[in-house]
C-alpha positions in Angstrom: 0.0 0.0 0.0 3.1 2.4 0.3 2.6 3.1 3.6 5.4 3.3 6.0 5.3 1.3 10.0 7.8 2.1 12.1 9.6 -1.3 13.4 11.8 -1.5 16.6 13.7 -3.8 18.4 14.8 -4.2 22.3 15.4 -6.4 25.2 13.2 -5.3 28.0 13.8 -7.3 31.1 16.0 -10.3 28.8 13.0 -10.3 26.2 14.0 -9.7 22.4 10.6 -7.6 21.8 9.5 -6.2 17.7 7.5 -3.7 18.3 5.3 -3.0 14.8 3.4 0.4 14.8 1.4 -0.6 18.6 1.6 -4.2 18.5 4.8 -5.5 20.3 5.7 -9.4 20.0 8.4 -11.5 22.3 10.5 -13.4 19.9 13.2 -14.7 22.2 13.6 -14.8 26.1 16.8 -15.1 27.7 18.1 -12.4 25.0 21.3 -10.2 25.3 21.5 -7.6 22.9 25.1 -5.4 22.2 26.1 -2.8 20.4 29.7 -1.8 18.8 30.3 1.7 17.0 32.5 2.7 14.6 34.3 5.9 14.0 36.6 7.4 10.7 37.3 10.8 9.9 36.9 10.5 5.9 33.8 8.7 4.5 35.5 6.3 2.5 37.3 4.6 5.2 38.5 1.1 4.4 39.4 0.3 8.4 37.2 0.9 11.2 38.0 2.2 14.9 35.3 1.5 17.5 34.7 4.4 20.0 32.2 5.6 22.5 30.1 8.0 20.8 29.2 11.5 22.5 27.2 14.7 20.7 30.6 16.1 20.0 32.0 12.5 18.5 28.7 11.6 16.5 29.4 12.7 13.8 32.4 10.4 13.0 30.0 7.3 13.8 30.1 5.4 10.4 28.9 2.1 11.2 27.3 0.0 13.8 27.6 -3.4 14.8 24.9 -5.2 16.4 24.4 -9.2 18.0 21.6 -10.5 19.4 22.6 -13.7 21.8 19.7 -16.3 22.9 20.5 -18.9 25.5 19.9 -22.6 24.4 16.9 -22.9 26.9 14.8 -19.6 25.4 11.2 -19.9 24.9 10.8 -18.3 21.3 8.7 -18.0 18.3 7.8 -20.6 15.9 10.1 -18.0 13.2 13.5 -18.0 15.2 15.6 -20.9 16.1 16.9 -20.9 19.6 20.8 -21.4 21.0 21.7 -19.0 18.3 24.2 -15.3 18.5 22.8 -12.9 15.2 25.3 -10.6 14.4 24.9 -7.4 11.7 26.7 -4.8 10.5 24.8 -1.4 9.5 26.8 1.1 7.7 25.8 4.2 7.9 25.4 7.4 5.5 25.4 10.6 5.7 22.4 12.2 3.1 
């Protein structure tokens, strides 16, 4: 239909929650969730430095990485296998 619905992820309490427009749906207990960011100073960088970003640093962030872990005894979804560590890179752009 073209309409956009915001999506979100979280761990609330070791619950890996999607949250679509109001409806929010537990698709792993037991969750960890982790974050890693990257910094360059030119926009074509071909190696990445991971740093704490602050509102005077954010503007170096260039990438993200981020892993999901679920322990082997999680209740979960019929979708997601459990015993499992997810792991993605987001690269980001500036518009």
């Amino acid at each position: 239909s073209g309409t956009l619905v915001e999506t979100t992820y979280q761990v609330v309490n070791g619950n890996f929650q999607e949250t679509v427009g109001s409806t929010t749906t537990v698709l792993y207990s037991n969750a960890t969730i982790s974050l890693t960011y990257y910094s360059s100073t030119t926009p074509y960088a071909t190696a990445l430095t991971t740093f704490t970003p602050t509102p005077s640093t954010s503007s170096n962030l260039i990438a993200v990485k981020i892993v999901v872990t679920v322990a082997s005894d999680a209740t979960k979804s019929s979708t997601y296998t459990e015993g499992n560590t997810y792991t993605t890179m987001v690269r980001l752009r500036n518009g």
